[in-house]
C-alpha positions in Angstrom: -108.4 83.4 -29.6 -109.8 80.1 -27.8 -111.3 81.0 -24.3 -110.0 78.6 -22.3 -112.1 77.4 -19.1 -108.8 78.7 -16.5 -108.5 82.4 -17.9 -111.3 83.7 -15.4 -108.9 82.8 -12.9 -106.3 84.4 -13.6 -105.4 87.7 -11.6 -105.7 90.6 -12.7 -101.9 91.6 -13.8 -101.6 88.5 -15.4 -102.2 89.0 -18.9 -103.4 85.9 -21.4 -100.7 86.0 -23.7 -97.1 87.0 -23.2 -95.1 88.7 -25.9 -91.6 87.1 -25.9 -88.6 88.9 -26.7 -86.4 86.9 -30.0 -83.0 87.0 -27.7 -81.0 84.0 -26.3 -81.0 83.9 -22.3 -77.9 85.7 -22.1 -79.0 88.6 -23.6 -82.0 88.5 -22.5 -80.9 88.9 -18.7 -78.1 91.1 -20.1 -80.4 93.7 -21.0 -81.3 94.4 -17.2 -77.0 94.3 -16.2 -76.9 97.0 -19.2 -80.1 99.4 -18.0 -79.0 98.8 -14.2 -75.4 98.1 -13.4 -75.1 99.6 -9.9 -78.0 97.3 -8.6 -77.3 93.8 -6.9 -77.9 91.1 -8.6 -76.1 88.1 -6.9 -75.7 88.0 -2.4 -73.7 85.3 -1.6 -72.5 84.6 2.3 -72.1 88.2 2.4 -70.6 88.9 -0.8 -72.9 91.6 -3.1 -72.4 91.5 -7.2 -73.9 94.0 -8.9 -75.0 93.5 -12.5 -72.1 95.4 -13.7 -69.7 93.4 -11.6 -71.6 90.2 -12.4 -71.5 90.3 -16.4 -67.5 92.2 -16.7 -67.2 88.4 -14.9 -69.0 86.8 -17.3 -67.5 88.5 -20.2 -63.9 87.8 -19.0 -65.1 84.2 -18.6 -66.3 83.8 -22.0 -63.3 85.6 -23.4 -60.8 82.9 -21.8 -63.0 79.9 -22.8 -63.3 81.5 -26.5 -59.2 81.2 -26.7 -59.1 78.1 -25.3 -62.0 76.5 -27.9 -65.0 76.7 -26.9 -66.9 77.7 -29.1 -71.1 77.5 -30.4 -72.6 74.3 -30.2 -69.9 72.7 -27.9 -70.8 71.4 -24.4 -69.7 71.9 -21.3 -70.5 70.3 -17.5 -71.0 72.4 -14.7 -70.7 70.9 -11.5 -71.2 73.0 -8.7 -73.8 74.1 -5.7 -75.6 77.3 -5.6 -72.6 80.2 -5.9 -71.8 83.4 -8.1 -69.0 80.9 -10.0 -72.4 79.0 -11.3 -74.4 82.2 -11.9 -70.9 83.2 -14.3 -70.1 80.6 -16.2 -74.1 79.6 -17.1 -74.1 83.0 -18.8 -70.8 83.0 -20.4 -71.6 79.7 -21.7 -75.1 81.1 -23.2 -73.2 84.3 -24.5 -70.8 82.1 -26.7 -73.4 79.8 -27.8 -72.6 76.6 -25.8 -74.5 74.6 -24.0 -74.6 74.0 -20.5 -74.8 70.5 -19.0 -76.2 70.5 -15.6 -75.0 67.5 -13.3 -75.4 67.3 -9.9 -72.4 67.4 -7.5 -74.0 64.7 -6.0 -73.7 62.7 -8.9 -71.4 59.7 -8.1 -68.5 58.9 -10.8 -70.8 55.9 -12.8 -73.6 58.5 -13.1 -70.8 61.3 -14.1 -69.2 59.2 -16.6 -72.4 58.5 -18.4 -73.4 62.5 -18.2 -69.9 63.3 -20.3 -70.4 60.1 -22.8 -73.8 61.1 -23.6 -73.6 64.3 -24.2 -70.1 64.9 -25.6 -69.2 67.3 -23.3 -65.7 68.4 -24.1 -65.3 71.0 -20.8 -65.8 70.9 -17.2 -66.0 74.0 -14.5 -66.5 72.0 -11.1 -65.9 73.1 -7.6 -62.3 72.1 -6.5 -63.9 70.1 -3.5 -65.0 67.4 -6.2 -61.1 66.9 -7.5 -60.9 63.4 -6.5 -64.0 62.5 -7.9 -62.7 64.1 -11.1 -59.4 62.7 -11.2 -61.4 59.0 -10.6 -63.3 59.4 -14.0 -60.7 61.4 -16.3 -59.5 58.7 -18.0 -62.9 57.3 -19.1 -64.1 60.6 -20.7 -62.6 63.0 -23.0 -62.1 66.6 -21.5 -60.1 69.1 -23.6 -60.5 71.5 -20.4 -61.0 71.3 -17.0 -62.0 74.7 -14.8 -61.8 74.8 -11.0 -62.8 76.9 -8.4 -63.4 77.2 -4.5 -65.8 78.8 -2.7 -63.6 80.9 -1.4 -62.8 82.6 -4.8 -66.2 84.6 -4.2 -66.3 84.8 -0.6 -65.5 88.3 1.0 -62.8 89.5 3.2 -61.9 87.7 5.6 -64.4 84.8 5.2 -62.2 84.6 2.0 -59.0 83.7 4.3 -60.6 82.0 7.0 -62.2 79.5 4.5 -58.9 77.6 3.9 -58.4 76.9 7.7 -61.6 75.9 8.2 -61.7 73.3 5.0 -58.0 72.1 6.8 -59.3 71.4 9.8 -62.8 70.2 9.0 -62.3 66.0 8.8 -65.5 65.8 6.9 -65.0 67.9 4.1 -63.2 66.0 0.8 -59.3 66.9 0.3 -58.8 69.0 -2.3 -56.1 66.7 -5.2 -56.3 68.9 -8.1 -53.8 67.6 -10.7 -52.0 70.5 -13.0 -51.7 70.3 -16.5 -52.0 72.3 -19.3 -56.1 71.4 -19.8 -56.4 72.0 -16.1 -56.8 75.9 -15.0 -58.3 77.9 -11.9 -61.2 80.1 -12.4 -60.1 83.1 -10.6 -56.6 83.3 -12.9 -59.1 83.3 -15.8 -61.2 86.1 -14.1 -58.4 88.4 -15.4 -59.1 88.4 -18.7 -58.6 91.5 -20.0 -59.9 91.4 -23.8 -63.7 91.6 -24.5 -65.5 88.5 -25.5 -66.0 87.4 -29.2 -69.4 88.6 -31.3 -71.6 84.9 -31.5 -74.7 84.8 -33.2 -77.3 82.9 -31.4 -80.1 81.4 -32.8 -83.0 81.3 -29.5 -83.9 78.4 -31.3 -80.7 76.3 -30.7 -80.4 74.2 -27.5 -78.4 76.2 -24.2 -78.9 73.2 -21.8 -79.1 70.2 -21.7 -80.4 68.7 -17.7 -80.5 64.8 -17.2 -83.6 63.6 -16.1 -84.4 59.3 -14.7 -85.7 57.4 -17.4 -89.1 54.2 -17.0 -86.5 51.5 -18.1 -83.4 52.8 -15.9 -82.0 55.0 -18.9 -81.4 58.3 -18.2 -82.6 61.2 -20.8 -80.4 64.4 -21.3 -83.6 66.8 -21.9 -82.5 69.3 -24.8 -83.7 72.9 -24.0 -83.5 75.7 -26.4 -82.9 79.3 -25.5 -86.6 80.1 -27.0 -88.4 77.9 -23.9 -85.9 79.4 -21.3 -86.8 83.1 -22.7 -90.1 81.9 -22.5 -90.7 80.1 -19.0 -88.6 83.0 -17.4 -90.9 85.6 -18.7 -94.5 83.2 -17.7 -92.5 83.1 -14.2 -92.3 86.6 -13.3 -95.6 87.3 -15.2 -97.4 85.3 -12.9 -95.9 86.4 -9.3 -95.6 89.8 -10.8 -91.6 89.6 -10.2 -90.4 93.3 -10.9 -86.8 94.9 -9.7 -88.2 95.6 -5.9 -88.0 91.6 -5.7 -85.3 89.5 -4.3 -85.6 85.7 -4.2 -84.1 83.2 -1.7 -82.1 80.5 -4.2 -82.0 77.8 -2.0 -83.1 75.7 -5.1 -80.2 74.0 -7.1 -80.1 76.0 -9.9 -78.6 72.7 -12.1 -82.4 71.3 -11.2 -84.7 73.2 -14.1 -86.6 74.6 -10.8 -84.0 76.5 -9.7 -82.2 77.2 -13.1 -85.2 79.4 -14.0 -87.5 80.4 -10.8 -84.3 81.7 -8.7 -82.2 82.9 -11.7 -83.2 83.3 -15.3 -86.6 84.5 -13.9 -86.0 86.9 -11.4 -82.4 88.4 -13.3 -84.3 88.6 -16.5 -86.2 91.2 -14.3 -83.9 93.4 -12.4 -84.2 91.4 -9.2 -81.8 90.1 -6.4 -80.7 86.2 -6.2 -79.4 85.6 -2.4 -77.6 82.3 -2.8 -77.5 79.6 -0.5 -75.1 76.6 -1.1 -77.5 74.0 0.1 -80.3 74.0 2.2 -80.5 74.3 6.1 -83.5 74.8 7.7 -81.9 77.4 10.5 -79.3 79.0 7.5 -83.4 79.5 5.3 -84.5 81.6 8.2 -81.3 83.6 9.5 -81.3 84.6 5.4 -84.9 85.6 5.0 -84.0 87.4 8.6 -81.2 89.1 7.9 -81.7 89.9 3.8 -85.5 90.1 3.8 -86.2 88.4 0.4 -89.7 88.9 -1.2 -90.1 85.7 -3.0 -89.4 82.1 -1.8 -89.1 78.9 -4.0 -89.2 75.6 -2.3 -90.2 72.0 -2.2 -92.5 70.6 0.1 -89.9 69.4 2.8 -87.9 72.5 2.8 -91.1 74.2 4.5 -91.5 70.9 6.7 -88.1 71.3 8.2 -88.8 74.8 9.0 -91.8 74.6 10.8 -90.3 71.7 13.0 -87.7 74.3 14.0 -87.8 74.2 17.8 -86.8 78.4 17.9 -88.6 79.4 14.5 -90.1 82.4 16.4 -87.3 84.1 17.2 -86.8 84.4 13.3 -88.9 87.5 11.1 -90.5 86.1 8.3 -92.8 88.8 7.5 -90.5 90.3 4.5 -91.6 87.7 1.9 -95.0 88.1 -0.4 -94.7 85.1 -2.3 -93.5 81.5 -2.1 -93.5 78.6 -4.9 -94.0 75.8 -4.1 -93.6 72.5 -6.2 -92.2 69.3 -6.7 -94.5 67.4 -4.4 -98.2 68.4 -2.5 -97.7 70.7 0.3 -99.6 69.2 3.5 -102.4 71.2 4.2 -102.0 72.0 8.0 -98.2 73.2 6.8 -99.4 75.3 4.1 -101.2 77.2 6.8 -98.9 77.7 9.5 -96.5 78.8 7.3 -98.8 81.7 5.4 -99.9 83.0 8.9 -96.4 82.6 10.2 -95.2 84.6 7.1 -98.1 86.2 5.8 -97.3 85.2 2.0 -99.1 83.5 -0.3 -98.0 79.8 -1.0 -99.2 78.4 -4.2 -98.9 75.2 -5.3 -97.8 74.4 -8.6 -96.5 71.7 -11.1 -94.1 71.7 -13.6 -91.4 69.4 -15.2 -88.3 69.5 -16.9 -89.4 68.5 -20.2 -91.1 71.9 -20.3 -87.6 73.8 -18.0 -89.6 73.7 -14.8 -93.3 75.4 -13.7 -96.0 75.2 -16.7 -99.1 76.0 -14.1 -99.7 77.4 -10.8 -102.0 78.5 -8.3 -102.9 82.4 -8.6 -100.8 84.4 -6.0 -104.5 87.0 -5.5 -107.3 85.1 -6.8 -108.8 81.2 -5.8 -106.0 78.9 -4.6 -107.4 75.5 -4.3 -105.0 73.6 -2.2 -104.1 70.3 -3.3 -104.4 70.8 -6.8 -101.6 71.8 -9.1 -103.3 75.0 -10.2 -103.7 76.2 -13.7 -101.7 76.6 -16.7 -99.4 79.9 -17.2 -99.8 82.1 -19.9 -99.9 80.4 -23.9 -99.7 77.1 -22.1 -102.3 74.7 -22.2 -103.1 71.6 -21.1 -106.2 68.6 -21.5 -106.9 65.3 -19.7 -106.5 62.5 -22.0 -107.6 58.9 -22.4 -104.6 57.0 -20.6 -105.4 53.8 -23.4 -105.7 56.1 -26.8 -104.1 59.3 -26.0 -106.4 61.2 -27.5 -110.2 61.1 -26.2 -110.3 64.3 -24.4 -112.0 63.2 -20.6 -114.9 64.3 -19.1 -114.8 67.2 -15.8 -113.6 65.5 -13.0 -112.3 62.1 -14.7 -108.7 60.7 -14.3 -106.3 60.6 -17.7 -103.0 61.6 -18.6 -102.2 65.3 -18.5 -100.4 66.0 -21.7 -100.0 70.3 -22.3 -98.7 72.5 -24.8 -96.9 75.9 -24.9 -93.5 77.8 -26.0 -91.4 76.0 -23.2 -91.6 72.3 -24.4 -88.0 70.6 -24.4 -86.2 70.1 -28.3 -86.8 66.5 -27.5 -84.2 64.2 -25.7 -80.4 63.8 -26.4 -79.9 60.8 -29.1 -83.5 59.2 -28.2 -85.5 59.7 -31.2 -88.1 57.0 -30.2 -88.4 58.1 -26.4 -88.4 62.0 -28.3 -91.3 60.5 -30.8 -93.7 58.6 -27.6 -93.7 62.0 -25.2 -93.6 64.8 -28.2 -96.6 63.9 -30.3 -98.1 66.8 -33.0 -97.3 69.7 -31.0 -98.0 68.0 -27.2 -96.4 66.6 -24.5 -97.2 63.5 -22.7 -96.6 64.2 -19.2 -97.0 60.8 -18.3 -98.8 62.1 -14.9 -102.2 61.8 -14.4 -104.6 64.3 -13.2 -108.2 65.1 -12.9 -109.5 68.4 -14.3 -112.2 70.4 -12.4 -114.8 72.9 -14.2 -111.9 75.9 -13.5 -109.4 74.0 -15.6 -107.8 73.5 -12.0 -106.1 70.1 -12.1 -105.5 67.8 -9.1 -102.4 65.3 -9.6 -103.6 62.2 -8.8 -101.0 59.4 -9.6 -97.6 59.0 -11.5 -98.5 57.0 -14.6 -94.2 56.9 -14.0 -93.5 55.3 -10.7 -91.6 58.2 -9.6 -90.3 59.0 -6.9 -89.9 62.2 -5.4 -87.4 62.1 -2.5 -86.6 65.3 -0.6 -88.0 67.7 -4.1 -85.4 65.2 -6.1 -87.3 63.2 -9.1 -86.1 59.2 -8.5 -86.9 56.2 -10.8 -86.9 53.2 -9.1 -86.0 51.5 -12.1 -82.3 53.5 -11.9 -82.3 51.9 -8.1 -83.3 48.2 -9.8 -80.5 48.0 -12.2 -78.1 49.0 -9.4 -79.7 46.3 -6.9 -79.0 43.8 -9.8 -75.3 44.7 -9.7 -74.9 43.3 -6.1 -73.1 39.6 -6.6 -75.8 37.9 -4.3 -78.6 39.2 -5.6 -81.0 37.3 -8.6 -83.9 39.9 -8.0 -84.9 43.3 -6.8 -87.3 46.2 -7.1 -87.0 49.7 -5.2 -90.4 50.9 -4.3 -91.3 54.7 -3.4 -92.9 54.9 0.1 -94.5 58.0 1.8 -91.8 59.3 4.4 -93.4 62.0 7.3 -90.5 64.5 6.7 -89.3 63.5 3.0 -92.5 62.8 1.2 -91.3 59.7 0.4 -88.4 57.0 0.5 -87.6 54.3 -0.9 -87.6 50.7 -0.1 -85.8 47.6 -1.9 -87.2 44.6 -1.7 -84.3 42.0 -2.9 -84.0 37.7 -3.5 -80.7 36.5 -3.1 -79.6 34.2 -5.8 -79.5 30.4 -5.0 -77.3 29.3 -1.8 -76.4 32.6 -1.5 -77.3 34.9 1.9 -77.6 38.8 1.9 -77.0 41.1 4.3 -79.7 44.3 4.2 -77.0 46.7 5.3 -74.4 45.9 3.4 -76.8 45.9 0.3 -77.3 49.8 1.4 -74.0 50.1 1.6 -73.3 49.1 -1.9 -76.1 51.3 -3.1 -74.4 54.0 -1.1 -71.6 53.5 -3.1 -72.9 53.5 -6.6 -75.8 55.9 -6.3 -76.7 59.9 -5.6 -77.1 60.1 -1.6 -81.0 60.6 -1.7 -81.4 57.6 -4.4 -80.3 55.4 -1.7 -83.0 52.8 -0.5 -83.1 53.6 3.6 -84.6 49.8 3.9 -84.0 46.2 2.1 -86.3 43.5 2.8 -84.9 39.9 2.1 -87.5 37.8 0.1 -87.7 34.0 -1.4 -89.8 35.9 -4.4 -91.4 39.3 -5.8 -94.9 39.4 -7.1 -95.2 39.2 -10.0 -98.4 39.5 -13.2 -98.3 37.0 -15.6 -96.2 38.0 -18.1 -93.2 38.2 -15.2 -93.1 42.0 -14.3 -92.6 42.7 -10.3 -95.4 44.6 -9.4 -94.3 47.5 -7.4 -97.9 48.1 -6.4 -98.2 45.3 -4.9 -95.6 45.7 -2.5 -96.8 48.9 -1.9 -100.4 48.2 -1.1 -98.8 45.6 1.3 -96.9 48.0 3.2 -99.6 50.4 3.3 -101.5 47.6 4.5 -99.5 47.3 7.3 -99.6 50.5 8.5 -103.4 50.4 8.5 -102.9 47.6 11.0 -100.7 49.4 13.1 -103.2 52.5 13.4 
């Protein structure tokens, strides 16, 4: 067994190496509804599901989309927020051997359309609030089925009646068009299935979800993930926070984002534990839950915990129930970190993960030395190495930048009809993170740059290239570039720095405006700067770092 340089880190409950059970996820977390049915699994707006109640849903759910063809290997979009109708039909989906494609209901209809093409998705279940945005794109993908529900199907008496006054009268929610026909049903009439579910076969090695992820050159990657690395993050998860069934975790999270999808849900149900849902985050609606429900464990990204602090009556709020809060997508400012764990009294750890291995690969230990600011060290039959960033291979000195590349049983299948991207980030068993890091004598790794450009906007992942090729849509523009600034609140936010094309004049808002139009919300560029020319090296490339050590420039002039 190698001794690796982390394992004297590690605490004490943590063991070195896992044992994994041979299931698919379904069963997997099935085995917990079977040896505890009366317990509660799901909370939703006060609404309880047991793990009884939960799986008889998600056994009448997979009976219904069995007769109506869907069968192993088929794939299917779910587009909804955080709500029991996701937590159903992910599992029914994984109990009949499809796989479920994750899409964001902020996905706008161009990035939608591209989601079905590309993966072949033949089904949809989507929230009924996103009709129109459905009915828009129908005729430019091929859906044999199409499966609504509201939130109200799962809310309880009487939030359940009030909801449909309140969605009437409320301007700013979308009007609900669904259009009837016989490949368009509602949820809750399927929900009374009667007949138990068909016997599938799963093989934990076949793929049960596929997640889009931004791509370098503006393509976006549908990252294939196999029941075997779901099995295996959830159980690294709960191994290292020691998540048991006392737990319950606030799922705040998206749970289409790999984050959520195994942190708040495969991990802690896999386990006996208690998901409270929440549709979306809101810094008041985080603390009135952890208040009123007194969750254990909290997942978050860094301007989640941001937002609370800046809450003018956060004191009148109990905090004091949770042990344990993740933390990831972004660094955690230091001076937050710490108001937070006296104001709560749980340990934050800092970690890093990414969906071409589901979600969290490494950590800080919950009990034993947290070194804030770095990304931690590597879970359980996971490891990772520093790399030369010009070979790929020379293994780096102690406390000298390279590429982190890491191995382990959650690495992604490879990516959806991209054998060449598949073959330049999988290479003989490793995965080129394309982040780089520094590695201290503890195997502790501080992330020090994104070899990538990403961006990370509000714990989203944005490309700027995906924000370029929409830029170069806009008639009046010849060039742009989008280029990720840090933001006080949001981490950081994007700017676009555009040339009009020749005799032509461009307006800054009404460039936003288009982008508003033909991008996710958060991808949006809050600035546009008009410019006779972009930097450039001399082979023609804009040189986003150039425009950002300019900007930072300026700010070091203004303090």
């Amino acid at each position: 067994m190698t001794e690796h340089r982390w394992f004297k880190s590690y605490d004490p409950q943590v063991p070195l190496h896992l044992d994994y059970p041979d299931l698919d996820i379904h069963a997997l977390v099935r085995r917990k509804a079977d040896q505890l049915p009366d317990k509660a699994a799901l909370k939703f707006m006060g609404l309880t599901l047991t793990y009884g109640r939960l799986f008889d849903q998600v056994d009448r759910l997979a009976t219904v989309l069995s007769k109506r063809g869907i069968k192993a290997g088929d794939r299917v979009v779910l587009l909804m927020p955080n709500c029991p109708q996701f937590v159903i039909s992910f599992y029914a989906l994984m109990r009949l051997g499809a796989t479920a494609v994750l899409a964001n209901p902020l996905n706008v209809e161009r990035e939608l359309v591209f989601k079905f093409q590309d993966s072949g998705a033949k089904a949809l279940i989507v929230l009924d609030l996103l009709s129109q945005r459905v009915n828009n794109i129908k005729k430019q993908v091929t859906l044999e089925l199409i499966v609504y529900t509201s939130l109200a199907d799962f809310l309880p008496f009487p939030l359940n009646l009030l909801y449909p006054i309140k969605r009437g009268l409320d301007k700013t929610m979308p009007k609900v068009v669904i259009e009837r026909d016989a490949h368009t049903v509602m949820l809750k009439e399927l929900l009374k299935e009667q007949d138990a579910p068909p016997v599938v076969k799963i093989d934990p090695r076949e793929m049960a979800v596929l997640i889009y992820s931004g791509g370098t050159t503006g393509v976006s990657k549908g990252i294939m993930l196999s029941h075997q690395a779901l099995v295996a993050n959830a159980t690294q998860v709960c191994a290292w926070g020691n998540l048991n069934g006392q737990d319950s975790l606030l799922a705040v999270l998206p749970l289409f984002h790999g984050f959520g999808m195994s942190v708040c849900m495969n991990g802690p149900l896999s386990h006996g534990g208690t998901v409270i849902l929440l549709p979306r985050f809101n810094a008041q609606e985080v603390c009135r839950a952890i208040n009123k429900e007194r969750p254990t464990i909290f997942a978050g990204v860094p301007t989640m915990f941001i937002a609370i602090k800046e809450l003018p009556d956060i004191d009148k709020y109990d905090l004091k129930s949770l042990r344990g809060i993740f933390v990831g997508a972004a660094p955690l400012p230091l001076a937050v970190m710490e108001e937070f764990s006296q104001r709560t009294g749980a340990a934050l750890i800092e970690g890093y993960g990414l969906t071409e291995a589901v979600t969290a690969v490494a950590c800080n230990p919950f009990l034993g030395t947290r070194k804030p600011g770095t990304i931690g060290i590597p879970f359980p039959d996971v490891e990772w190495k520093i790399v030369d960033l010009a070979d790929g291979v020379t293994e780096m000195p102690i406390g000298q930048a390279g590429e982190i590349i890491l191995r382990g049983p959650d690495l992604m299948m490879g990516y959806l009809n991209l054998p060449d991207k598949t073959a330049e980030t999988l290479k003989d068993g490793w995965l080129f993170t394309g982040d780089i890091g520094v590695m201290d004598e503890d195997g502790y790794i501080t992330l020090v740059d994104r070899k990538k450009d990403l961006v990370i906007i509000g714990g989203f992942n944005v490309f700027p290239s995906e924000v370029d090729e929409v830029l170069h849509q806009h008639p009046q523009v010849a060039e742009a570039v989008a280029v990720g600034l840090p933001h006080p609140r949001k981490g950081e936010y994007l700017k676009a720095y555009v040339v009009p094309k020749a005799g032509q004049q461009i307006d800054p808002q009404e460039v936003i405006a288009f982008c508003q139009d033909n991008l996710t919300p958060y991808m949006v560029p809050r600035e546009v700067e008009v410019r006779a020319e972009l930097p450039k090296s001399m082979i023609g490339k804009v040189l986003r770092r150039s425009l950002r050590e300019e900007e930072e420039a300026k700010w070091r002039q203004k303090a």
